[in-house]
C-alpha positions as CSV (number, residue, x, y, z in Angstrom):
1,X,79.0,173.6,106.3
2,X,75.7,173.4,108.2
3,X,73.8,172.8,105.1
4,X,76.4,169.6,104.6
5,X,75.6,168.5,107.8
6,X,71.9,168.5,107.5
7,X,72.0,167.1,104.3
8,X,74.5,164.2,105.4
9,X,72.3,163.4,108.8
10,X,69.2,161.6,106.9
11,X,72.0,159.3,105.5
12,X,73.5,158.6,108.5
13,X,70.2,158.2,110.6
14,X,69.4,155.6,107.5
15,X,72.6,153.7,107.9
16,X,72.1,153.2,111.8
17,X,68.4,152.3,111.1
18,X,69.8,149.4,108.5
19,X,72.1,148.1,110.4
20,X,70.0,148.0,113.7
21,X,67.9,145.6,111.7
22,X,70.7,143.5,110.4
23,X,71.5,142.6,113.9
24,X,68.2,142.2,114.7
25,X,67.5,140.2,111.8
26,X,71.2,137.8,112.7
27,X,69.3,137.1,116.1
28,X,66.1,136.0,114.4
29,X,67.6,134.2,112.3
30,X,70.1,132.4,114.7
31,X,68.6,128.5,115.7
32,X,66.6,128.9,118.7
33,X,67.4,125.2,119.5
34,X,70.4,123.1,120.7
35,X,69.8,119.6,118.7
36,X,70.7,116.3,119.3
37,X,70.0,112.5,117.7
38,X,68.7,110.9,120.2
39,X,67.6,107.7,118.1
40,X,67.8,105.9,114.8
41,X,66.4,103.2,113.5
42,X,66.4,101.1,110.2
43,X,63.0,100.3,108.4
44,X,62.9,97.4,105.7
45,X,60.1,97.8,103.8
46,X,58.2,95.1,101.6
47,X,55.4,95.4,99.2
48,X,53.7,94.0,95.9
49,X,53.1,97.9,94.6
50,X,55.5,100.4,93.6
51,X,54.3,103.1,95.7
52,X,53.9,100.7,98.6
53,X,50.5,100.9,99.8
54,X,49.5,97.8,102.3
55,X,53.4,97.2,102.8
56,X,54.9,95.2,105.6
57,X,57.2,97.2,107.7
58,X,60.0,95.4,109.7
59,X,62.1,97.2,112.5
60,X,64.2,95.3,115.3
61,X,67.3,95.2,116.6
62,X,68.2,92.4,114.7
63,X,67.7,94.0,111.3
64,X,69.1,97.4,112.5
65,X,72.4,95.7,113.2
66,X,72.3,93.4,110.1
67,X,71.1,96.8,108.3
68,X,73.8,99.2,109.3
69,X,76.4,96.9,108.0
70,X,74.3,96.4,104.4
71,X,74.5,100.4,104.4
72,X,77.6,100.3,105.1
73,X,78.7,98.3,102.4
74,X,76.4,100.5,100.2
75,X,78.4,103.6,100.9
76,X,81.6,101.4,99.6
77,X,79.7,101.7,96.2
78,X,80.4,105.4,95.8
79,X,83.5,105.6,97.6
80,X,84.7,103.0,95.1
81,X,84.0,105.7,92.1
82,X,85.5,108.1,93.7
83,X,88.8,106.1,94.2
84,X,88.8,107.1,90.1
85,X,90.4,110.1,91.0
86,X,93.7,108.7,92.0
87,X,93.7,106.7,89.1
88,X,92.9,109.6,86.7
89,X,94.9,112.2,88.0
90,X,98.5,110.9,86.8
91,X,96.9,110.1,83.4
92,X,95.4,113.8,82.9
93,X,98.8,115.7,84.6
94,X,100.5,113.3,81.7
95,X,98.1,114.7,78.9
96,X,99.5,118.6,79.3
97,X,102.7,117.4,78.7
98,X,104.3,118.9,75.8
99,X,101.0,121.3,75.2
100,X,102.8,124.2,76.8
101,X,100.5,124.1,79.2
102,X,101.5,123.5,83.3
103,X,99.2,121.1,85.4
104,X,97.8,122.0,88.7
105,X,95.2,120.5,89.9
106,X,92.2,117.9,89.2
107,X,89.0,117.7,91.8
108,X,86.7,115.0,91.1
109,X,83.3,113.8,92.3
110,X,80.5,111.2,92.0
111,X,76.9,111.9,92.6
112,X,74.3,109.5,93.2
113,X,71.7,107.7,93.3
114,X,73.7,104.5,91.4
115,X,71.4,102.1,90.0
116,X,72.2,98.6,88.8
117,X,69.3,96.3,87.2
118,X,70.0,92.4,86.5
119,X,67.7,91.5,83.5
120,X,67.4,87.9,82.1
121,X,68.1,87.3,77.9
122,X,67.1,85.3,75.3
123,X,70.9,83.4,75.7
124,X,70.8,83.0,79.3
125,X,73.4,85.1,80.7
126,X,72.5,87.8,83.1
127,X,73.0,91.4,81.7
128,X,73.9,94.1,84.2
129,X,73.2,97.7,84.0
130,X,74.9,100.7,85.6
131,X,73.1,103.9,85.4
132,X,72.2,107.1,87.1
133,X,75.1,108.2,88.5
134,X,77.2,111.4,87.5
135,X,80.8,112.0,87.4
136,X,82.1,115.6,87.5
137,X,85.9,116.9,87.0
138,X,87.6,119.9,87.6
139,X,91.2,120.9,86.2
140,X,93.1,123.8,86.4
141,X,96.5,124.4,83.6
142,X,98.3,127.7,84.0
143,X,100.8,128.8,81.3
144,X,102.4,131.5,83.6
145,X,101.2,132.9,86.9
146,X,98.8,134.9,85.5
147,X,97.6,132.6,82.3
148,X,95.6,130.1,83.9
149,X,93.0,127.9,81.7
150,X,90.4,126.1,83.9
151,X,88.1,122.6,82.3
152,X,84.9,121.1,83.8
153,X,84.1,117.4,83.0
154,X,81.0,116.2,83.3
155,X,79.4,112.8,82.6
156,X,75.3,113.0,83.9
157,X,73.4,109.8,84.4
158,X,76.4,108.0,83.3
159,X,75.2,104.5,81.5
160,X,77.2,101.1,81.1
161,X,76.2,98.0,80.3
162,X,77.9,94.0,81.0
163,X,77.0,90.4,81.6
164,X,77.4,88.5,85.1
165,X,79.2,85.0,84.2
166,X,77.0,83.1,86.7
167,X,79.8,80.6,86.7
168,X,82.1,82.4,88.5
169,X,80.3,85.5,89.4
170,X,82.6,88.1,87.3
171,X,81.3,90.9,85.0
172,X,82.0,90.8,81.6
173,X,82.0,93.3,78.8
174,X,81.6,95.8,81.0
175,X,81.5,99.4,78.5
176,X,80.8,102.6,80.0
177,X,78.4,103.7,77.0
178,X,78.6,107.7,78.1
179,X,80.3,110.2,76.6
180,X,81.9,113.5,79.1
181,X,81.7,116.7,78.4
182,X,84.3,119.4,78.3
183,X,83.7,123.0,79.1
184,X,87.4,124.7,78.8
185,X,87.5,128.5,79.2
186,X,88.3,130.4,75.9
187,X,92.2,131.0,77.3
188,X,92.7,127.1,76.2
189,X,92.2,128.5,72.5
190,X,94.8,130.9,73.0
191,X,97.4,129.5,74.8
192,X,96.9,126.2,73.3
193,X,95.9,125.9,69.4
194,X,95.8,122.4,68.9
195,X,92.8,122.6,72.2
196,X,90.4,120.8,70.0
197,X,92.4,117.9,69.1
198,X,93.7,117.8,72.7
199,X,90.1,117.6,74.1
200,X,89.1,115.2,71.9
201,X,91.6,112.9,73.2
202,X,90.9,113.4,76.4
203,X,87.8,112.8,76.2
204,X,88.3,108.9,74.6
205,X,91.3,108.5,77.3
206,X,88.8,109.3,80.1
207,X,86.3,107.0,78.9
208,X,89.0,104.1,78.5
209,X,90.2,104.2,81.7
210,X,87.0,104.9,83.9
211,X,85.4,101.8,81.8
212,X,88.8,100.0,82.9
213,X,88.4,100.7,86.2
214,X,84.7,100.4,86.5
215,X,85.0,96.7,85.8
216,X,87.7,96.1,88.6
217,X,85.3,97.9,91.1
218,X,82.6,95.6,90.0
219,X,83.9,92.4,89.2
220,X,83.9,89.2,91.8
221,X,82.6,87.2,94.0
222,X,82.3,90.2,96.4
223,X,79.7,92.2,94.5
224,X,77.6,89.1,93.6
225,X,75.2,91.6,91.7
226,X,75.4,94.1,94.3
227,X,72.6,91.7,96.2
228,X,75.3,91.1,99.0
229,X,74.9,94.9,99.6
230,X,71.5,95.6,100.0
231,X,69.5,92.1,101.5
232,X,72.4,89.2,102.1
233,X,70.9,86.2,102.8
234,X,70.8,84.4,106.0
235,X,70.0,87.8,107.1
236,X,66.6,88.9,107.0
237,X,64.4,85.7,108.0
238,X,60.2,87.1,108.7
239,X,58.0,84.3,109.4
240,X,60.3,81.8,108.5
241,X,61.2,83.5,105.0
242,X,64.9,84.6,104.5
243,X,64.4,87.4,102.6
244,X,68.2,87.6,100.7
245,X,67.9,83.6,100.0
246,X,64.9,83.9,98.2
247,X,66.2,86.8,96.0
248,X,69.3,85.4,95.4
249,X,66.9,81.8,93.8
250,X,65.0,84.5,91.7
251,X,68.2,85.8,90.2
252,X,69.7,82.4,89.3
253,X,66.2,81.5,88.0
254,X,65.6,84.9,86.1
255,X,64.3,84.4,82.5
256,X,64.6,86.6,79.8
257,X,62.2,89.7,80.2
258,X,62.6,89.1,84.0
259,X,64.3,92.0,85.8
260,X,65.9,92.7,89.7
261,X,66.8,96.6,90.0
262,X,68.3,98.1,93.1
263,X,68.9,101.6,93.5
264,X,71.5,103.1,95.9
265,X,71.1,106.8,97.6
266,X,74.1,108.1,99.6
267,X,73.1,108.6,102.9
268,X,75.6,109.7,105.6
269,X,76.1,106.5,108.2
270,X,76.3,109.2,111.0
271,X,73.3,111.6,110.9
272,X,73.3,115.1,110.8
273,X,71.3,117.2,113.2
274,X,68.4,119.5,111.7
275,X,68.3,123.1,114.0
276,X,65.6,124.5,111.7
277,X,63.2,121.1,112.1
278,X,62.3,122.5,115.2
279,X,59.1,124.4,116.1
280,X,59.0,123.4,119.6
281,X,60.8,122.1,122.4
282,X,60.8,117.9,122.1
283,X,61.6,115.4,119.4
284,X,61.2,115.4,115.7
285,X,61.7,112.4,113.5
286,X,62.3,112.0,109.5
287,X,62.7,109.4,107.7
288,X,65.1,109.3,104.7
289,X,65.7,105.9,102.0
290,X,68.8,104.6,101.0
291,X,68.1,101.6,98.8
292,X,65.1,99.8,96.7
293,X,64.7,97.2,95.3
294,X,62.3,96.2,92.1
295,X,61.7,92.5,91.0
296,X,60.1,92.9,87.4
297,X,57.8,95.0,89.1
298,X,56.4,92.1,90.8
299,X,57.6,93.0,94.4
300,X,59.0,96.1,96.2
301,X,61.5,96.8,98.7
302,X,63.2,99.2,100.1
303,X,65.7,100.1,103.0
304,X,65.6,103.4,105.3
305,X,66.3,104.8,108.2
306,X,64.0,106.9,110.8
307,X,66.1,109.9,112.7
308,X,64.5,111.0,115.9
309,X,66.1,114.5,117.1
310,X,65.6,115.9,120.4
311,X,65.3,119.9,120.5
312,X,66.0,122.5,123.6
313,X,65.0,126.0,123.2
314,X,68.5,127.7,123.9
315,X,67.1,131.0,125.4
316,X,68.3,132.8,121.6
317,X,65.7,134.0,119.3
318,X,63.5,135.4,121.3
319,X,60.4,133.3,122.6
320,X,59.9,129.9,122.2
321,X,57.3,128.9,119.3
322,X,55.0,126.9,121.9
């Protein structure tokens, strides 16, 4: 018994050794700060290079306000997409009927950045690009209780392709050009044995529809080439330039070869606060884009926004870094 007893104390010892570092480690590693966003403000940036060098920086309160609405409208673009799901979900609960199979579930999400480009053609029309973007799926089936098949769709960087009627402003031809992938566990071969046929079909069903529904969410007046979004005109005037006005004349005057491509990044409206930024008590900024724009690489712009953070040491952590 005392031989057990000798020979179970180094373990113990060891166990109250690890775990007295755990906890000391939890406190480390706990933020030493209490954070807050103290300030933001939106940047439009303009420039003749790509990477920006010698650009003209515009901040006031008259942009930030004409700006936060621009971002919001920006932020419409992928909670558009996402509206697919309540579109898609009757269609796919509809395609296990009669497999056998019981429906459960679909998730879906979109993931940015969503770029469109405007290029001029040989015929005149405008053609319009989607691209970028990814769409990703997830449905669960379950034949009984404890049969359950699970499916992952996924479409990355997503491609479609229209024309802008600049008669009325509507997209036309609009055909989403991607194809999805399916990545069913091996349970669908099992419990369904017709699961290639089946996914084939849902595969040209999905592509259908989203195309379908992709021109409703960009078709109208109200996208007018997503330019609306990012620099209306009327809006942002800089020594006696309006900015938006004098895109909009270099859209209807684009000839063929001659490009305007916007890309969108989804940034949060409200910003989030950063704990680990800190490394001493008092503010820390960051800066973080949210839309460019590239005229056939003739000019540059692009829309941000600068966070400032204020941090307190909170006492936890042990000193503070200063």
């Amino acid at each position: 018994m005392n031989n057990m007893k000798r020979s179970i104390l180094p373990f113990a010892l060891l166990a109250m050794i690890a775990c007295s570092f755990s906890a000391v480690s939890a406190v480390n590693n706990q933020p030493k700060y209490n954070t807050t966003i103290v300030d933001s403000d939106y940047i439009l940036e303009m420039s003749k290079y790509q990477d920006y060098r010698g650009s003209l920086k515009v901040s006031d309160d008259h942009l930030n306000s004409n700006v936060y609405r621009t971002h919001q409208k920006l932020l419409k673009s992928f909670t558009d997409l996402r509206a697919l799901k309540s579109q898609l979900e009757p269609e796919i609960k509809r395609l296990f009927d009669g497999t056998g199979l019981h429906y459960r579930w679909f998730n879906f999400d979109v993931t940015g950045p969503i770029e469109v480009k405007l290029s001029g053609t040989a015929s005149g029309a405008i053609k319009l690009e989607l691209s970028k973007f990814s769409l990703r799926g997830q449905v669960k089936a379950e034949k009984s209780w404890y049969l359950n098949v699970y499916g992952t769709l996924t479409m990355n960087n997503a491609y479609a392709s229209g024309e802008i009627d600049l008669a009325t402003g509507k997209v036309k031809n609009l055909t989403l050009h991607s194809k999805f992938n399916f990545d069913f566990d091996s349970t669908i071969k099992y419990l369904m044995p017709t699961s290639n046929f089946f996914i084939t079909e849902l595969g040209n069903y999905l592509i259908d529809i989203i195309s379908e529904k992709m021109i409703a969410s960009y078709d109208g007046y109200q996208t007018m080439y997503s330019l609306d979004k990012v620099v209306p005109a009327y809006k942002y005037v800089y020594q006696g330039i309006d900015i938006g006005w004098e895109l909009r004349q270099q859209l209807l005057g684009m000839i063929n070869g001659e490009f305007i491509k916007i890309t969108m990044k989804e940034l949060a409206l409200a910003p989030s606060t950063r704990p680990y930024a800190c490394y001493e008590p008092g503010n820390v900024s960051w800066n973080s884009n949210f839309a460019e724009i590239n005229i056939s690489n003739k000019a540059f712009f692009k829309l941000s926004r600068t966070d400032v953070q204020k941090c307190e040491w909170n006492g936890s952590g042990g000193h503070t870094d200063y």
